[in-house]
C-alpha positions as CSV (number, residue, x, y, z in Angstrom):
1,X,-5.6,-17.1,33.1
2,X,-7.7,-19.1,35.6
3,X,-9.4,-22.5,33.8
4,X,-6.9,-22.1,30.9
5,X,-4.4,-24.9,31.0
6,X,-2.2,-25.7,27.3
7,X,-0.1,-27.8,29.1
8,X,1.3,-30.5,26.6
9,X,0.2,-28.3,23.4
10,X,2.3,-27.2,20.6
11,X,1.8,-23.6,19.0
12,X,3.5,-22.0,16.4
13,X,3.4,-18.4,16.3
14,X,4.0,-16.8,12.9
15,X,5.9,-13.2,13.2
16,X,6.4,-13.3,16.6
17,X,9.5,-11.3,16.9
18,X,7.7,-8.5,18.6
19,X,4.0,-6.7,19.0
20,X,1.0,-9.3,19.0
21,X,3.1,-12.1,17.7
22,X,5.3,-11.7,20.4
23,X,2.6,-11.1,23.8
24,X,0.5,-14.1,21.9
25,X,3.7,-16.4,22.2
26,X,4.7,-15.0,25.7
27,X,0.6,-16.0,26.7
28,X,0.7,-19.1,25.6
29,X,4.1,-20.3,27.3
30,X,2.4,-18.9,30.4
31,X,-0.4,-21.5,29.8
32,X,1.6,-24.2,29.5
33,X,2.1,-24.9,25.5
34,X,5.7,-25.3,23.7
35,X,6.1,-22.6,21.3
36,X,7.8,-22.0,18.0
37,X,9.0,-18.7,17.5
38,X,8.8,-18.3,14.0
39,X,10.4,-14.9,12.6
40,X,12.0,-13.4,9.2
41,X,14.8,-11.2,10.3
42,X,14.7,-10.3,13.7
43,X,16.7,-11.8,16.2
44,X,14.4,-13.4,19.1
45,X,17.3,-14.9,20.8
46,X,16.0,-13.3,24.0
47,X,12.3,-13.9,23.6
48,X,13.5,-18.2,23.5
49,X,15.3,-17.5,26.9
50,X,12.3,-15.5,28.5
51,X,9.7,-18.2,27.2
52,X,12.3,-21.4,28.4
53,X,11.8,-19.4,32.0
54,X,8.7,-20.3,32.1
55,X,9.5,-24.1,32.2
56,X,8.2,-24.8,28.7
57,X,10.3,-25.8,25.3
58,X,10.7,-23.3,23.2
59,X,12.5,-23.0,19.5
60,X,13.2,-20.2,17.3
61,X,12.6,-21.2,13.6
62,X,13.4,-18.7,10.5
63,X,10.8,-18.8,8.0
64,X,9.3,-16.1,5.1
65,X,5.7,-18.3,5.1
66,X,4.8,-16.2,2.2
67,X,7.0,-18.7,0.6
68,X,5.4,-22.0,0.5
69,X,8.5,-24.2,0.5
70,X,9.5,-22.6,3.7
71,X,5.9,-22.4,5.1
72,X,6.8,-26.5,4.8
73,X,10.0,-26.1,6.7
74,X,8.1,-24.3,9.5
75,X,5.8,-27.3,10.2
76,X,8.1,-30.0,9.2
77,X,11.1,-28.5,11.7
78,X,8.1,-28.2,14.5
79,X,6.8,-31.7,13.9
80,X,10.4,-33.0,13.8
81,X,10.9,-31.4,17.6
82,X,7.8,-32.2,19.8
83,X,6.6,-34.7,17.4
84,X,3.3,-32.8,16.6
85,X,1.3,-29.2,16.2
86,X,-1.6,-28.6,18.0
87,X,-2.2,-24.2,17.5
88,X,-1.3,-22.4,14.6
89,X,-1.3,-18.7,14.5
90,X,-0.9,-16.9,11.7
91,X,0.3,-13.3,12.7
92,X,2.7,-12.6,9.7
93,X,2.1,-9.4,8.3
94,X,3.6,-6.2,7.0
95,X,2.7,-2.9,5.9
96,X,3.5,-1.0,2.9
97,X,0.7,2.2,3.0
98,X,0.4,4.2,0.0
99,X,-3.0,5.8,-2.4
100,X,-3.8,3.4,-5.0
101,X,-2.4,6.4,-7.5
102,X,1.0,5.8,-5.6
103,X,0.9,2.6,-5.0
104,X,3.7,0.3,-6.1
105,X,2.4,-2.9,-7.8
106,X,5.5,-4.7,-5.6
107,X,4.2,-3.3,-2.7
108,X,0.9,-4.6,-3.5
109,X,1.6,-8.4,-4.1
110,X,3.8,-8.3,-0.8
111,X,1.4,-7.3,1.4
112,X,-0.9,-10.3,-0.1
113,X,1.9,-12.4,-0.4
114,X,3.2,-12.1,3.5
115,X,-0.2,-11.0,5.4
116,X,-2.8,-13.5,3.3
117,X,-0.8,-16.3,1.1
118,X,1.7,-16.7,4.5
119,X,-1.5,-17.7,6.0
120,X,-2.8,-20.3,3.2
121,X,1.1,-21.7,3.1
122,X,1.0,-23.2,6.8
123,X,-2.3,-24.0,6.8
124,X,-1.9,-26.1,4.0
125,X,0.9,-27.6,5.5
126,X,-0.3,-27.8,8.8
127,X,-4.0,-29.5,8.1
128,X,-3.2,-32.2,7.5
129,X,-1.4,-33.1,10.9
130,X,-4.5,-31.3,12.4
131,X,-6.7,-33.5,10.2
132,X,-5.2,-37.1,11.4
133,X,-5.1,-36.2,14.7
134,X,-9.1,-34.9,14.8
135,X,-7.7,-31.7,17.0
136,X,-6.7,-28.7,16.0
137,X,-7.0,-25.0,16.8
138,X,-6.4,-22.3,13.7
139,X,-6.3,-18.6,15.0
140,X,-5.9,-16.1,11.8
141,X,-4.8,-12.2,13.0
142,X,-7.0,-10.2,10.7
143,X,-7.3,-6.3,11.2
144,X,-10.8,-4.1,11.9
145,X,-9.7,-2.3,8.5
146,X,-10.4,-5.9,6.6
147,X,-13.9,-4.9,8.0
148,X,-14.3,-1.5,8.2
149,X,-11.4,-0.6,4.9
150,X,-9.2,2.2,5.3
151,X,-7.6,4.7,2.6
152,X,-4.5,4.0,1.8
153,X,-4.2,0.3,2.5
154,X,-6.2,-0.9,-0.2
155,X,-3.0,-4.1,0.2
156,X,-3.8,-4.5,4.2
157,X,-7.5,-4.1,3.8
158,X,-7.7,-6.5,1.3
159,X,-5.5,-9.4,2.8
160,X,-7.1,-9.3,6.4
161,X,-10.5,-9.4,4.8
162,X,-8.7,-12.2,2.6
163,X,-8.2,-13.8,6.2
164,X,-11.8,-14.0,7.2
165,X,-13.3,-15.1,4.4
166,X,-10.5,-17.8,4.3
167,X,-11.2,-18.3,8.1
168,X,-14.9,-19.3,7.3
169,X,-13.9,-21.4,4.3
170,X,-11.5,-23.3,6.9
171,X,-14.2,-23.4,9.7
172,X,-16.7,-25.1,7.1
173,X,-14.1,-27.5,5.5
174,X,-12.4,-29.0,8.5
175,X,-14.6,-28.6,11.4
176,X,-16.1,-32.4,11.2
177,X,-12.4,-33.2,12.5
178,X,-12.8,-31.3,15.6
179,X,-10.7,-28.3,14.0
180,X,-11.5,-24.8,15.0
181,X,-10.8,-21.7,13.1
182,X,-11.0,-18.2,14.4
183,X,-10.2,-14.6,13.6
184,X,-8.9,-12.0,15.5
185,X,-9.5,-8.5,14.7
186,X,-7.1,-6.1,16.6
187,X,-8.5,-2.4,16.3
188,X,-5.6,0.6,17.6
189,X,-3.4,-1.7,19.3
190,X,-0.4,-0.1,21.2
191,X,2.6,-1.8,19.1
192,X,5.7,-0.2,16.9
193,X,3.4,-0.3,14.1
194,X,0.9,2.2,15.7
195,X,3.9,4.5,16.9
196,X,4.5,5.3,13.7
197,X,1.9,7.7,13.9
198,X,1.6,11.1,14.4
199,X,0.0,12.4,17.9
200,X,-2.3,14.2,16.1
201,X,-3.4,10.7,14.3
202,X,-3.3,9.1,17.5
203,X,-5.9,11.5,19.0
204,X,-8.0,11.2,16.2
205,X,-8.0,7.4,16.4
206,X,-8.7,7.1,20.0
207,X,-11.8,9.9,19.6
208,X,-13.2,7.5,17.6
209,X,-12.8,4.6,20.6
210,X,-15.7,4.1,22.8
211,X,-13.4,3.3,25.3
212,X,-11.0,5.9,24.5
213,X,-7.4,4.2,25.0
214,X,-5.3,2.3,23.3
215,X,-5.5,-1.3,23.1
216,X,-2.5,-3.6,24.2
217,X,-1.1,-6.6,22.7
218,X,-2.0,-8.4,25.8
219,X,-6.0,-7.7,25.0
220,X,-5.5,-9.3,21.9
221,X,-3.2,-12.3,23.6
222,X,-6.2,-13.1,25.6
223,X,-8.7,-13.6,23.4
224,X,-6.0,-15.9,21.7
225,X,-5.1,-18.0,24.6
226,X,-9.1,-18.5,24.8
227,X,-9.9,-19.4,21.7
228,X,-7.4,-22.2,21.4
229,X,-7.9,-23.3,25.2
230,X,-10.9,-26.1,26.0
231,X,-13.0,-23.3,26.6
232,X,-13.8,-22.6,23.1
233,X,-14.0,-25.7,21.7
234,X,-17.9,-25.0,20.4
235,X,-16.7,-21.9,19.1
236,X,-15.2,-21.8,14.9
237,X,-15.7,-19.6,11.9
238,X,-15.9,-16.6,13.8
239,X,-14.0,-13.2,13.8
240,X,-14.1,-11.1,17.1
241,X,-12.7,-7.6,17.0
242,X,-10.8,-6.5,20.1
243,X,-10.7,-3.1,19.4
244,X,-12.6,-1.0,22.0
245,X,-15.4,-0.7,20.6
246,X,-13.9,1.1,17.3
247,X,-16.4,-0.1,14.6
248,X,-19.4,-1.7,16.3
């Protein structure tokens, strides 16, 4: 991306095994940051060796952030490699649909736990690196249905609109450092998530796009790799759908 250059940068990228997390930590390579690959349970062995290709330093680190001790390992481990953290992007999430007449009350606290308290466990850890050095850039991966709501992810909804009011909060509270905190709303976004649906969903979803296609996690990596790029620096608090045009 011409003008964009994260040479020298550090990002951690939270769930980045595959889908967003993954095209968001390929992006950012390709700019010029270092990357930590954090993940939960799947192997991203390859992803390190496709990223180090790119002539940056990259290092896989196993975390669950919605556990707070190893939220700690996450930014202590990064710290302990290139010495400091300059993006954090919190992409962590999981799905677990169901009515709120079926819904699990375990399948409720996980959702929060992984997709909104992952989000508030490395921040808090990370801020205050952020804070000393008076730099910082904070991208939080929301969802259009923590906007818009949806039926039958009253979990989802409710953490990614957990996630932009704690993006604002975070905008107001550390911006006189020179930190930045942004949202990202994906809309229908092509990923293994979305091919869980039926074609008949899928046509539904996409009558409903202005632009009538299917997002990619590449739209969504750009916005990213802008927001935490020196292009953006008068830009916090904010949360920007990429989404087609879904729910303008």
């Amino acid at each position: 991306m011409e003008g964009i250059d994260l040479k020298g940068k550090t990002a951690i990228v939270t769930g980045a095994s595959r889908g967003i997390g993954k095209a968001i930590a390929l992006r950012l390579a390709e700019l010029g940051a270092n990357i930590v690959v954090n993940y939960r349970s799947t192997p991203v062995d390859d992803l390190i060796i496709e990223i180090e290709k790119m002539g940056v330093k990259a290092i896989a680190i196993k975390a669950d952030v919605s556990k707070f001790d190893e939220a700690e390992k996450l930014i202590k481990e990064t710290v302990e490699t290139f010495g400091t953290l300059d993006i954090l992007i919190n992409n962590a999430g999981i799905t677990k649909d169901a009515l709120v007449m079926r819904m699990k009350e375990e399948d409720f606290d996980s959702v929060i736990n992984v997709n909104l308290k992952g989000a508030f466990n490395t921040i808090r850890h990370a801020s205050g690196i952020m804070f000393r050095k008076r730099t910082g850039r904070i991208i939080n991966i929301t969802s259009v249905v923590g906007i818009t709501g949806n039926a039958g992810q009253i979990n989802y909804s409710s953490a990614k609109a957990g996630l932009i009011g704690m993006t604002k909060s975070l905008a107001k509270e550390l911006g006189s450092r020179g930190i930045t905190v942004n949202a990202v709303a994906p809309g229908f976004i092509g990923t293994d998530m979305s091919d869980e649906l039926s074609d008949k969903q899928k046509e539904a979803m996409i009558g409903s796009i202005p632009l009538k296609r299917v997002g990619s996690t590449e739209d969504v990596a750009n916005l990213v790799a802008f927001l935490v790029s020196d292009m953006a620096t008068y830009i916090t608090g904010q949360v920007i759908n990429v989404d087609g045009g879904m729910v303008m």
